[in-house]
Each structure stands twice: as C-alpha cells, then as structure tokens.
N, CA, C and O atoms as a GROMACS GRO file, in nm:
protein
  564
    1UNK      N    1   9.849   8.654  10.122
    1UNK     CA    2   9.992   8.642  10.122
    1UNK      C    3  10.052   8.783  10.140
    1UNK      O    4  10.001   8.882  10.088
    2UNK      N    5  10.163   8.788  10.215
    2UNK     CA    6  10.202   8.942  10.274
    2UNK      C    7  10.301   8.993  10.156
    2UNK      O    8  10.401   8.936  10.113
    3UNK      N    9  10.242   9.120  10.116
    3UNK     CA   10  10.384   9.184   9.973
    3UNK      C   11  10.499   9.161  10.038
    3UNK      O   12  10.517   9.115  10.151
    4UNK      N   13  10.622   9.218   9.909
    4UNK     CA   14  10.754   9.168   9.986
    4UNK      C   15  10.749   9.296  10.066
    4UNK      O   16  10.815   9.282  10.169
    5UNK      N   17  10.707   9.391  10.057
    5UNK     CA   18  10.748   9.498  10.132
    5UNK      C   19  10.675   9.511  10.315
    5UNK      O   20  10.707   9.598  10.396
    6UNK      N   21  10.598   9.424  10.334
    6UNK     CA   22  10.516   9.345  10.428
    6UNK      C   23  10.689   9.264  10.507
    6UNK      O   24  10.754   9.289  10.609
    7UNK      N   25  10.710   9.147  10.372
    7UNK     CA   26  10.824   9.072  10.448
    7UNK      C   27  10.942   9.139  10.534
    7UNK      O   28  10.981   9.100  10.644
    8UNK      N   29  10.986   9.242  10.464
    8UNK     CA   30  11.075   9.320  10.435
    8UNK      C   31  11.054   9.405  10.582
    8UNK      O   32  11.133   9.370  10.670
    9UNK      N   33  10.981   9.487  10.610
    9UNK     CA   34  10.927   9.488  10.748
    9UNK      C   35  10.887   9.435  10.831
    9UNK      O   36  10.894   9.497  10.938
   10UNK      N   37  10.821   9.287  10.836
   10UNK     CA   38  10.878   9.216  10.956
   10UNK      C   39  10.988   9.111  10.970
   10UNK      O   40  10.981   9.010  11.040
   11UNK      N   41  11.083   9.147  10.897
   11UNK     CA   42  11.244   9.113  10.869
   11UNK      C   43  11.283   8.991  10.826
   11UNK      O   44  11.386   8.925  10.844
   12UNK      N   45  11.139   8.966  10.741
   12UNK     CA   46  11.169   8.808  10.656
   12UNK      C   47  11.250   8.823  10.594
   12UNK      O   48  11.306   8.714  10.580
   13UNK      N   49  11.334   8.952  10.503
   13UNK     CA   50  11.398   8.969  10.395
   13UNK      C   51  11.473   9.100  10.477
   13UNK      O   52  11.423   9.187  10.549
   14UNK      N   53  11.597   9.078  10.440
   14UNK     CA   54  11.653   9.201  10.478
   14UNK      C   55  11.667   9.330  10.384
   14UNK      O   56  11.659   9.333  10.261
   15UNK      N   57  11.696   9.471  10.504
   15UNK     CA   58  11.657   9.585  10.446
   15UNK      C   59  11.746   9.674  10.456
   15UNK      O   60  11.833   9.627  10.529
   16UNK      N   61  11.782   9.803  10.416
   16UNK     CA   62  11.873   9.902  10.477
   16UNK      C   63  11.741   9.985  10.526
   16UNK      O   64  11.683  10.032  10.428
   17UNK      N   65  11.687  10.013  10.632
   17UNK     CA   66  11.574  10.067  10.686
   17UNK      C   67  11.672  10.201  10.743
   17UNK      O   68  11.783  10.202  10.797
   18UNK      N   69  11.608  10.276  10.716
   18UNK     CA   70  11.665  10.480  10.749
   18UNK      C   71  11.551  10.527  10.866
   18UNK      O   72  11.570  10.597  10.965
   19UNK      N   73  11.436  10.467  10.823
   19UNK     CA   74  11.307  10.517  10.944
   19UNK      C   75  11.247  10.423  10.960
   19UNK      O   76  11.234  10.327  10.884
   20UNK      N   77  11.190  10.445  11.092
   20UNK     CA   78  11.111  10.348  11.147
   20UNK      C   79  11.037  10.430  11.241
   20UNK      O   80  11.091  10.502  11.325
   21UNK      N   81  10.855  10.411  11.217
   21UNK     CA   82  10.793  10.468  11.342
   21UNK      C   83  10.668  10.359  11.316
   21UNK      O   84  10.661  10.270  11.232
   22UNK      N   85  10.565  10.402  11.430
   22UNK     CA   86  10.463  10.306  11.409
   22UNK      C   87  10.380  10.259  11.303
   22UNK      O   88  10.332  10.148  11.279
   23UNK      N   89  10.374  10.368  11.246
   23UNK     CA   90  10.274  10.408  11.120
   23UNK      C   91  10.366  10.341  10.989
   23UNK      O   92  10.310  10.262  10.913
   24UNK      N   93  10.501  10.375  10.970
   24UNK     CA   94  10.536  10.395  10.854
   24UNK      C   95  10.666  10.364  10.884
   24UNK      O   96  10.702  10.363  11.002
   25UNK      N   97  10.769  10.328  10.760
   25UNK     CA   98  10.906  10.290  10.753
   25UNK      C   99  10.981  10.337  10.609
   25UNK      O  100  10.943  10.377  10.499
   26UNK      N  101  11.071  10.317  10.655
   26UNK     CA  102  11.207  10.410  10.519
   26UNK      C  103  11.315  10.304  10.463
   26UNK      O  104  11.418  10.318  10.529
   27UNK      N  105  11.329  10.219  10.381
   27UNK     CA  106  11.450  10.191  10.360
   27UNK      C  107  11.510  10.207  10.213
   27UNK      O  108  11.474  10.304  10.145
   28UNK      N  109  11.572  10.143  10.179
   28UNK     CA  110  11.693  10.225  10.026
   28UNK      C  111  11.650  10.106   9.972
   28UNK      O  112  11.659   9.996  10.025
   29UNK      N  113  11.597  10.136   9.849
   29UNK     CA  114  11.559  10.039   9.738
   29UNK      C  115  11.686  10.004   9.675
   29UNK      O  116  11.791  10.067   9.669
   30UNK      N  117  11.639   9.837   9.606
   30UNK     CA  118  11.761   9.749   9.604
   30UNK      C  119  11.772   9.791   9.447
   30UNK      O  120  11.867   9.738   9.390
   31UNK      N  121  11.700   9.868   9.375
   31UNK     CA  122  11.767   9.959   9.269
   31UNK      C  123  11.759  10.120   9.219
   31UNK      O  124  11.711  10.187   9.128
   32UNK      N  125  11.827  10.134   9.324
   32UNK     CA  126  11.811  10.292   9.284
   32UNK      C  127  11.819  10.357   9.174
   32UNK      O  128  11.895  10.299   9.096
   33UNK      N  129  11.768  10.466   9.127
   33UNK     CA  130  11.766  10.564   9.031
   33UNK      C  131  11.908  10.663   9.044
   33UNK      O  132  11.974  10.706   8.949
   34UNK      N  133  11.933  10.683   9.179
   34UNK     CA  134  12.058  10.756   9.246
   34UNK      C  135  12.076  10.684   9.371
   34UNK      O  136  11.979  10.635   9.428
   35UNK      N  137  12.218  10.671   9.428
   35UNK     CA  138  12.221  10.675   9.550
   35UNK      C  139  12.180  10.768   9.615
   35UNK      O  140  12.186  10.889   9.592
   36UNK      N  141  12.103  10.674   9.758
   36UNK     CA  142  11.992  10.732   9.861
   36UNK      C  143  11.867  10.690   9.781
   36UNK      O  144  11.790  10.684   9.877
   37UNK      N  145  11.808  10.665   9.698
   37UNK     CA  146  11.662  10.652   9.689
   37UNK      C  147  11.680  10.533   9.789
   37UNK      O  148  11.744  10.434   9.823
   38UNK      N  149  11.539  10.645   9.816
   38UNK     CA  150  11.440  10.545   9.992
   38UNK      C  151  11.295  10.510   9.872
   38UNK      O  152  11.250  10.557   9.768
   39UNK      N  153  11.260  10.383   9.983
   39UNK     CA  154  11.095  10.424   9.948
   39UNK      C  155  11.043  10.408  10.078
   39UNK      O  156  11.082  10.342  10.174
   40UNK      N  157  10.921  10.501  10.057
   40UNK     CA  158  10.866  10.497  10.211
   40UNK      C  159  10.764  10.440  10.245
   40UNK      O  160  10.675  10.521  10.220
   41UNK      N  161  10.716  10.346  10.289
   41UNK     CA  162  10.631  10.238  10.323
   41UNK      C  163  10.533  10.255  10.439
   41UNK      O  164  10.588  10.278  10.547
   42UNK      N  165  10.416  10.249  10.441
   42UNK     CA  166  10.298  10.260  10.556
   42UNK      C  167  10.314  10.068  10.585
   42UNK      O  168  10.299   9.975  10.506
   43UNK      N  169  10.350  10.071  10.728
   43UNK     CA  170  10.351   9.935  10.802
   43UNK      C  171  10.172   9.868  10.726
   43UNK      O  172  10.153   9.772  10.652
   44UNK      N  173  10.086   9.953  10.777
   44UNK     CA  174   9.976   9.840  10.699
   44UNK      C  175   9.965   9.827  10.508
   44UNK      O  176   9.968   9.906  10.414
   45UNK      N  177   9.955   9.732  10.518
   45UNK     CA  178   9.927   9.672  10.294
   45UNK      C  179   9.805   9.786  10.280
   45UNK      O  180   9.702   9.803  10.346
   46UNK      N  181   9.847   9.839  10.197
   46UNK     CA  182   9.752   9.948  10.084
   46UNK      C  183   9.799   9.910   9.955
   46UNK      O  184   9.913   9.923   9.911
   47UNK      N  185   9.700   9.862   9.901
   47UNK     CA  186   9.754   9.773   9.752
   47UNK      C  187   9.762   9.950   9.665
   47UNK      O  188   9.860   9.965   9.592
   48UNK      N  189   9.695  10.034   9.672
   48UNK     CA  190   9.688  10.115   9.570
   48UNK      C  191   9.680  10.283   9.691
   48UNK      O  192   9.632  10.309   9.802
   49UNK      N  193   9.755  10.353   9.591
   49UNK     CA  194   9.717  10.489   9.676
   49UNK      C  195   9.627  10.565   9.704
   49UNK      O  196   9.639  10.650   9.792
   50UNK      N  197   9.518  10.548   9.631
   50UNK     CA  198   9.372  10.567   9.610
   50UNK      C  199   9.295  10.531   9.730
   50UNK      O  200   9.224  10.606   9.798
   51UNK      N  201   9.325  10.385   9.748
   51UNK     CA  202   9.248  10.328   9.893
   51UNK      C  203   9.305  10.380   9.960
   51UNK      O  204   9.265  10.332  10.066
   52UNK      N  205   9.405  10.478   9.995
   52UNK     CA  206   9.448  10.514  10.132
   52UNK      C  207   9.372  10.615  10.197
   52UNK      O  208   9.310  10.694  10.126
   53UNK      N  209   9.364  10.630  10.360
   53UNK     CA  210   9.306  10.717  10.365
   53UNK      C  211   9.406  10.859  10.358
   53UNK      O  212   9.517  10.873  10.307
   54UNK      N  213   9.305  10.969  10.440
   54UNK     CA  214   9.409  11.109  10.411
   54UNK      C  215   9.497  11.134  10.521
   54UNK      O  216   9.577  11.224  10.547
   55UNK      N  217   9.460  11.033  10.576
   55UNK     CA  218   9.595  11.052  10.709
   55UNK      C  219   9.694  10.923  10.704
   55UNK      O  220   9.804  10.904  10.755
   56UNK      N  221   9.639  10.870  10.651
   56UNK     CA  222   9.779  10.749  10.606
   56UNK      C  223   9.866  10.784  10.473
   56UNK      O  224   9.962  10.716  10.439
   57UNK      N  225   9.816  10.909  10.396
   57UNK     CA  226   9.872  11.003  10.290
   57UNK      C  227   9.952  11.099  10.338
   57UNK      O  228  10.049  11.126  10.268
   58UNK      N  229   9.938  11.153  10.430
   58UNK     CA  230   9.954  11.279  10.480
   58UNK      C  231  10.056  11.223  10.572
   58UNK      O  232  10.143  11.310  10.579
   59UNK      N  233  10.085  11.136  10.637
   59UNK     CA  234  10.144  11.078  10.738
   59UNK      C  235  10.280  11.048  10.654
   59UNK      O  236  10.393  11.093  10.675
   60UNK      N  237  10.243  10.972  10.566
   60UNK     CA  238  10.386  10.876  10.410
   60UNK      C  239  10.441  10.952  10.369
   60UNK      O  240  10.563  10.941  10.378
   61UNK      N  241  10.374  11.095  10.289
   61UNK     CA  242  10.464  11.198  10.251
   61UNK      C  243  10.515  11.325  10.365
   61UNK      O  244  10.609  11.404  10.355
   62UNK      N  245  10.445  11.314  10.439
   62UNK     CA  246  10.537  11.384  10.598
   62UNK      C  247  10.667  11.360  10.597
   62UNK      O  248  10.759  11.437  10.571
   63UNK      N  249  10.668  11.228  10.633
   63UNK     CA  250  10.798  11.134  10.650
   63UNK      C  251  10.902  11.126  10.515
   63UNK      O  252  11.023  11.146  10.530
   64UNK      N  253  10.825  11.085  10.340
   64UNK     CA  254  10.916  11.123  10.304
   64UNK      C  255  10.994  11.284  10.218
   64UNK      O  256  11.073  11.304  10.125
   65UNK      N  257  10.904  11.379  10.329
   65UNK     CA  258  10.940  11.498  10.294
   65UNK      C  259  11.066  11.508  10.376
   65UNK      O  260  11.170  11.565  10.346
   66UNK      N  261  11.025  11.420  10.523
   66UNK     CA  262  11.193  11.462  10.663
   66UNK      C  263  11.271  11.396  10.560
   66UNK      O  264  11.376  11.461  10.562
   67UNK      N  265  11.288  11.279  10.444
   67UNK     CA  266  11.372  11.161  10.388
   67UNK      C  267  11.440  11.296  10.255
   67UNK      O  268  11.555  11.333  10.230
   68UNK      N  269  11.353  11.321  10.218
   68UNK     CA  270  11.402  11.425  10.106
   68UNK      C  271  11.494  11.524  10.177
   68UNK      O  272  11.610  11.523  10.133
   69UNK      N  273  11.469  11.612  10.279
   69UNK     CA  274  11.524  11.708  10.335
   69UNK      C  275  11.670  11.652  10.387
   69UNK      O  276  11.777  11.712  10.382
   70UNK      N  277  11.652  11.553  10.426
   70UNK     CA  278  11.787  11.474  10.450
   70UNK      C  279  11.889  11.419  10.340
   70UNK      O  280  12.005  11.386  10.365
   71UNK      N  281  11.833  11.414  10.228
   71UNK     CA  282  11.872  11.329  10.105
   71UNK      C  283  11.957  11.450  10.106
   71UNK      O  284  12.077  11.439  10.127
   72UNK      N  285  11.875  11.622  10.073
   72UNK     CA  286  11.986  11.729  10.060
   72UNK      C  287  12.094  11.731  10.085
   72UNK      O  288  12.191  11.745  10.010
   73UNK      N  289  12.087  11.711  10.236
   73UNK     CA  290  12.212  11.743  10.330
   73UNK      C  291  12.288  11.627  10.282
   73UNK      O  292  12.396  11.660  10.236
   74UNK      N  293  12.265  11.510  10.279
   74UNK     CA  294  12.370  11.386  10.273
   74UNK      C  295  12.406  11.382  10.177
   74UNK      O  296  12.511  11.318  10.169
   75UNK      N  297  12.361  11.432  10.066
   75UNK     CA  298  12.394  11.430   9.926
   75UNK      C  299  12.429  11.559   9.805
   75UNK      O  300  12.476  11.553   9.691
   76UNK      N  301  12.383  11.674   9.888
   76UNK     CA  302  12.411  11.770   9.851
   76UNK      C  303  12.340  11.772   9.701
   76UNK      O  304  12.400  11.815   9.602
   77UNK      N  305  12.181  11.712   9.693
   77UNK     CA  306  12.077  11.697   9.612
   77UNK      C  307  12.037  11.843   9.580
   77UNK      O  308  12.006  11.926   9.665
   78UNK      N  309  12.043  11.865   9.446
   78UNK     CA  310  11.956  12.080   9.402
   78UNK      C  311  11.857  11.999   9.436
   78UNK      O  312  11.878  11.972   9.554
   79UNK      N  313  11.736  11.929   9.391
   79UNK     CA  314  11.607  11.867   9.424
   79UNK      C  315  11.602  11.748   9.468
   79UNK      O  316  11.700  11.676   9.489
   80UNK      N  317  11.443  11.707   9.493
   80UNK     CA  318  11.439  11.587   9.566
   80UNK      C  319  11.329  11.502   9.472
   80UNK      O  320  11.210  11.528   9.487
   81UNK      N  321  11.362  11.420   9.392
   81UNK     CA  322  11.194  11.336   9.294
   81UNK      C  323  11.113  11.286   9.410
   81UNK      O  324  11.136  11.296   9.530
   82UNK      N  325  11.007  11.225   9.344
   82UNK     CA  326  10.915  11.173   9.433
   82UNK      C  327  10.799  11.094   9.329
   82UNK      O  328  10.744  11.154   9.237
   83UNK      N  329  10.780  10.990   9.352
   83UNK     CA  330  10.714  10.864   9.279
   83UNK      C  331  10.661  10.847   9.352
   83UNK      O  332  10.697  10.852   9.470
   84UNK      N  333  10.503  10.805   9.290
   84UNK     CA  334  10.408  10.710   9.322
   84UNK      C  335  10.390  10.609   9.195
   84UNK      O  336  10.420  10.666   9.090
   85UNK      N  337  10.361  10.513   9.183
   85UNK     CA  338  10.377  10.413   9.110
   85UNK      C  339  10.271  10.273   9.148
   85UNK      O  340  10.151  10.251   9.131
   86UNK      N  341  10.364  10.207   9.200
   86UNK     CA  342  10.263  10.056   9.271
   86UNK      C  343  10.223   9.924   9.181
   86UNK      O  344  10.151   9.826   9.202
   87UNK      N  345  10.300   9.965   9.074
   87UNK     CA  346  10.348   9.816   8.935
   87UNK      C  347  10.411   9.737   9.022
   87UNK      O  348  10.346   9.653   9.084
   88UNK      N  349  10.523   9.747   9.038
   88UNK     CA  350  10.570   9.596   9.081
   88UNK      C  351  10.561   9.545   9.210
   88UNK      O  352  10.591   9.426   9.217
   89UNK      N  353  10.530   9.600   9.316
   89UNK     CA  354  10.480   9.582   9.450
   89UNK      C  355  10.328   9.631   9.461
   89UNK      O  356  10.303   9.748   9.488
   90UNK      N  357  10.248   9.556   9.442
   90UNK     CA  358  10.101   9.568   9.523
   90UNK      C  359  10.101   9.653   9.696
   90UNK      O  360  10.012   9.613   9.771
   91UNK      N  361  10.185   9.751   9.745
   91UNK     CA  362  10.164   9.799   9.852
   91UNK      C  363  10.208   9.923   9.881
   91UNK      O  364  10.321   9.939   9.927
   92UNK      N  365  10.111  10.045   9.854
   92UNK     CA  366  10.144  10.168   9.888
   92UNK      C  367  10.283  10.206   9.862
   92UNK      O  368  10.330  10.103   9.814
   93UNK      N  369  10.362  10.282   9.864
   93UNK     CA  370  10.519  10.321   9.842
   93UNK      C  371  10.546  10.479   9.782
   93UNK      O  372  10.507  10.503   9.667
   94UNK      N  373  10.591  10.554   9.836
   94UNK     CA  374  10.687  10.648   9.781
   94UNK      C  375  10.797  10.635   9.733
   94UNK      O  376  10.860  10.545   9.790
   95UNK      N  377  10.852  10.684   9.651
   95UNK     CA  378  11.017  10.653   9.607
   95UNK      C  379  11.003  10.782   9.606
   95UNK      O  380  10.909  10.853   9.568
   96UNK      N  381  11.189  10.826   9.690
   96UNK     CA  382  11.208  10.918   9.693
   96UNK      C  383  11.400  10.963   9.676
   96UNK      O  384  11.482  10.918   9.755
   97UNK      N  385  11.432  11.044   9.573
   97UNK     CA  386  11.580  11.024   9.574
   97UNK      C  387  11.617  11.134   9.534
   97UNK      O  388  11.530  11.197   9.474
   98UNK      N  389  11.740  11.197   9.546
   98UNK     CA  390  11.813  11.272   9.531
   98UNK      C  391  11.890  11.295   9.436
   98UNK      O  392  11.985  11.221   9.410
   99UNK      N  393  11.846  11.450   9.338
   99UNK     CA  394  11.837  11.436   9.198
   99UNK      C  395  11.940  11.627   9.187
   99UNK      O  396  11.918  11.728   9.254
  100UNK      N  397  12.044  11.604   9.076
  100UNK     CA  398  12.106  11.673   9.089
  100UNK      C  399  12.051  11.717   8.908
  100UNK      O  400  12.050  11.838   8.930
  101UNK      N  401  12.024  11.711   8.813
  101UNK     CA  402  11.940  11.729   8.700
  101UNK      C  403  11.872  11.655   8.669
  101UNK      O  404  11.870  11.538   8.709
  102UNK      N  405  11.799  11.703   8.591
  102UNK     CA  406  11.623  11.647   8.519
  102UNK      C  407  11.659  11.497   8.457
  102UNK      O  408  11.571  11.418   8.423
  103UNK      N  409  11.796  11.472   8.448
  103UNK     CA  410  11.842  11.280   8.408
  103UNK      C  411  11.845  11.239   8.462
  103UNK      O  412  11.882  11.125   8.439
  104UNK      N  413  11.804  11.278   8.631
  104UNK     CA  414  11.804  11.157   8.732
  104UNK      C  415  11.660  11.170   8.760
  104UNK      O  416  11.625  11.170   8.878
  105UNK      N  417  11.565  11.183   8.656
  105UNK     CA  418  11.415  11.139   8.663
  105UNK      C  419  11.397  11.024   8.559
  105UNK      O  420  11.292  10.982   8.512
  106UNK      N  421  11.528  10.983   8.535
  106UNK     CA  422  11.478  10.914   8.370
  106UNK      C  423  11.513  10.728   8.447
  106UNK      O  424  11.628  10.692   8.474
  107UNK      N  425  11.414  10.656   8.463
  107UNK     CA  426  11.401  10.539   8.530
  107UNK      C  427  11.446  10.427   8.463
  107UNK      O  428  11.455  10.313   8.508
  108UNK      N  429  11.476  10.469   8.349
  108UNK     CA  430  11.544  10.360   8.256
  108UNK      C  431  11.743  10.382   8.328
  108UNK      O  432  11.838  10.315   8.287
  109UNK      N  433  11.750  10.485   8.428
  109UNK     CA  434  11.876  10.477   8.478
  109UNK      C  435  11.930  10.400   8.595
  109UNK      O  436  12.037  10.405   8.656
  110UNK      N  437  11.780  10.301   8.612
  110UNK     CA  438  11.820  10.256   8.747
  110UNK      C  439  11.903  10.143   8.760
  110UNK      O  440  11.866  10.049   8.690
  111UNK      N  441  12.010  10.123   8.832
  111UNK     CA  442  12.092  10.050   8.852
  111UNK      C  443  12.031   9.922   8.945
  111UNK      O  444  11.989   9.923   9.061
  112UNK      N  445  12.039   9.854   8.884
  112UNK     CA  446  12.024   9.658   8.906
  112UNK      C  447  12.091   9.617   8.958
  112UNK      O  448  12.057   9.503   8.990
  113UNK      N  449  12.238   9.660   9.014
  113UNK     CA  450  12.311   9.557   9.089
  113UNK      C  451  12.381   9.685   9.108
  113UNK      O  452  12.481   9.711   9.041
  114UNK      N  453  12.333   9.769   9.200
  114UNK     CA  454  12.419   9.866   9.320
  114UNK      C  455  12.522   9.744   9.416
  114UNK      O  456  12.513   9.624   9.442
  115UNK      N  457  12.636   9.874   9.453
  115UNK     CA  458  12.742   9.760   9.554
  115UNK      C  459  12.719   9.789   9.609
  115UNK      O  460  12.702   9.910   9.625
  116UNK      N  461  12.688   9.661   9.724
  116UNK     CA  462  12.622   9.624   9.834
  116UNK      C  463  12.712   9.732   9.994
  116UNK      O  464  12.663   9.784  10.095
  117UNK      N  465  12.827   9.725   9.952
  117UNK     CA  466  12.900   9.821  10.015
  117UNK      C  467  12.896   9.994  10.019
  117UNK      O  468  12.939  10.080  10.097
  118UNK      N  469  12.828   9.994   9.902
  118UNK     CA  470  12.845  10.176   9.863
  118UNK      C  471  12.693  10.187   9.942
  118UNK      O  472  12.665  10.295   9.994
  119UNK      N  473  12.585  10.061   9.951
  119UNK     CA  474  12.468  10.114   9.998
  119UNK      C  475  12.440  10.103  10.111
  119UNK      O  476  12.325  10.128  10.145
  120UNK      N  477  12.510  10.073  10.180
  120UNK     CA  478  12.531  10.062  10.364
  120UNK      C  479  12.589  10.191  10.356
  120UNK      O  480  12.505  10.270  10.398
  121UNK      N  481  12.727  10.269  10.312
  121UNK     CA  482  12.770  10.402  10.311
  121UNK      C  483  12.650  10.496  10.306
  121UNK      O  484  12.627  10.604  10.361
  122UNK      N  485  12.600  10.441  10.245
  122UNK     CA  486  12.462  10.569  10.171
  122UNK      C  487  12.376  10.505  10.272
  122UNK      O  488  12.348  10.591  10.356
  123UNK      N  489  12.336  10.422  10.293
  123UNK     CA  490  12.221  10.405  10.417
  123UNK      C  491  12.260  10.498  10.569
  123UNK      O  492  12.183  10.557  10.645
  124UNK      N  493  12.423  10.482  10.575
  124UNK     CA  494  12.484  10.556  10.722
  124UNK      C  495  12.475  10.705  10.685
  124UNK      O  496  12.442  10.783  10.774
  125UNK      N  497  12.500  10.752  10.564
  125UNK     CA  498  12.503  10.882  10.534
  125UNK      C  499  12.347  10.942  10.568
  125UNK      O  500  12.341  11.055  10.617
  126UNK      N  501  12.256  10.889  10.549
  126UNK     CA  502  12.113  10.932  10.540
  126UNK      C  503  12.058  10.919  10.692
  126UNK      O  504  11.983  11.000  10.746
  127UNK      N  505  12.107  10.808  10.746
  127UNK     CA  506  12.084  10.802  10.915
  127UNK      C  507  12.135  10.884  10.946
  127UNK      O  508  12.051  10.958  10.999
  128UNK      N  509  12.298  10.960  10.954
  128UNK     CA  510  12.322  11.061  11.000
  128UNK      C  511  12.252  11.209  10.979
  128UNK      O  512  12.197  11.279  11.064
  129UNK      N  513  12.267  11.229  10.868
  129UNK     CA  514  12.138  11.366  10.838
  129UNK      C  515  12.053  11.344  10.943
  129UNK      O  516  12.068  11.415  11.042
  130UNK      N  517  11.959  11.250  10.943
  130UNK     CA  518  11.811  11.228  10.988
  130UNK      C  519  11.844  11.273  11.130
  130UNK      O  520  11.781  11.361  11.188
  131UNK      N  521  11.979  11.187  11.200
  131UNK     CA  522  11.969  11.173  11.344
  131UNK      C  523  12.024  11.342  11.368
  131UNK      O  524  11.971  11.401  11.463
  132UNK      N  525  12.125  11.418  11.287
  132UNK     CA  526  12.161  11.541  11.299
  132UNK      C  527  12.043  11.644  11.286
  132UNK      O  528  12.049  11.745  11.357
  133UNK      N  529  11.912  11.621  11.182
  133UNK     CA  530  11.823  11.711  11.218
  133UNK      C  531  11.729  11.692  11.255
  133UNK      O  532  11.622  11.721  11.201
  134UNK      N  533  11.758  11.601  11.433
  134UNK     CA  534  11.664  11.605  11.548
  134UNK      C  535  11.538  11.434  11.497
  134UNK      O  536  11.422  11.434  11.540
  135UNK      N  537  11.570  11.358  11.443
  135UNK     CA  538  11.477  11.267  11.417
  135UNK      C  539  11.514  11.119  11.445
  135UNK      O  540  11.461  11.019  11.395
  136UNK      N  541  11.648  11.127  11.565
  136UNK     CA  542  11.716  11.037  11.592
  136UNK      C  543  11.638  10.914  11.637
  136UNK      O  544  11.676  10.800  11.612
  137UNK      N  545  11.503  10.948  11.719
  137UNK     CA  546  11.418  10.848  11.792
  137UNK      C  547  11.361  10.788  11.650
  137UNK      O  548  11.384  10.670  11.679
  138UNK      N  549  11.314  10.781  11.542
  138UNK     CA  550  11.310  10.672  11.455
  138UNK      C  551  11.393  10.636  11.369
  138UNK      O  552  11.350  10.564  11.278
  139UNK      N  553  11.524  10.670  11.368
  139UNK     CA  554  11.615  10.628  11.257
  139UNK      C  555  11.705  10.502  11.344
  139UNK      O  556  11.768  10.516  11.449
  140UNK      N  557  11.686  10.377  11.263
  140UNK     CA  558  11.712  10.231  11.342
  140UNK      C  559  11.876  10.220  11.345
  140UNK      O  560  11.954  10.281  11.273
  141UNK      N  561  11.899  10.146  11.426
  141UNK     CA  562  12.056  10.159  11.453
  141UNK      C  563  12.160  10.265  11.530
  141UNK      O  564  12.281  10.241  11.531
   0.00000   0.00000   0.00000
C-alpha cells in the first residue's frame, strides 16, 4: 500500500508542492512548526533513513539545503531546523522550517489547523525565493 506521502505525489491527495525534480519533491506540511515548514520527500518509499542509500541522502538534503536557503530570504529566518524523524509516515522525509529562536524547535508548537489561505501565501512566498535564486526549472507552477 503506497504512504500518504507516495499519494500525495502522485496527486491522490492534494499538496502545496515548492519542488519538484525527478529524484525528490518539496511541499509545506499540513502542520507546521512555523510558516514555510517544507518536508522534503525522495519520489521512491524509503520506510527509514538508514535504508537509504548515500546518494538518495545526499541528493534530499541538497535540495532541502536550496529549501532552507530560501526559507531565509522569504522569511527573513536567523536559522533554518532540520528533522529527521519517520513516526508518523513510514517514508523517508526531511522537515525543514524557518526558525527565528530556539522556541521554534519546540514541536509541541505545531499548529493543527494552519489557514488554508495564509499557506498558499507562504507556499507563493517560497516559490518565489526558489524561482529568484535561479531554481525556477523545478519549482511547480
């Protein structure tokens, strides 16, 4: 049976997707820690990060290093967090978001019912960064 994040990429379930390339995909988790957390997804199921290899590692955090560098600009982030995890989705994932003090590492802050409106703003804000520093050919839309 395909994770949701499987569905979610081949558009059984809809997404705010920021990247898209062959290997790997970006979209804004449906509860962020801050506005802009992405998580970044390898197109093939890797139940655990362990099984991955070092170029399907190296490839995920590439991508969400361009997602962080962009989070800066769009958000005017001092740092960028970065999670590995893999509890509630069985499939590889970065979470990555834009953190202005050490309380936006604390996960008990994540918001459950973001407006659906503020996260299309924040999805366009993060496409623009991306497409402004030269990464326009995978950012969808």
């Amino acid at each position: 049976m395909p994770t949701l994040f499987t569905r979610i990429i081949d558009g059984e379930i809809p997404g705010r997707f920021v990247w898209q390339d062959d290997d790997v995909v970006a979209f804004l988790t449906i509860a962020p820690i801050t506005p802009g957390h992405t998580l970044v997804v390898p197109r093939r199921e890797i139940e655990h990060w362990l099984e991955a290899d070092t170029d399907t590692l190296a490839t995920v955090m590439a991508v969400a290093q361009t997602i962080g560098r962009a989070q800066e600009k769009a958000f005017g982030a001092r740092r960028v967090g970065v999670l590995l995890e893999g509890y509630e989705v069985p499939h590889l994932h970065v979470h990555v978001w834009p953190t202005q003090s050490p309380q936006d590492f604390d996960v008990r802050r994540v918001d459950h019912d973001p407006d659906p409106d503020a996260m299309d703003r924040v999805a366009d804000a993060l496409r623009t960064a991306l497409r402004e520093a030269g990464h326009g050919a995978h950012v969808p839309g």
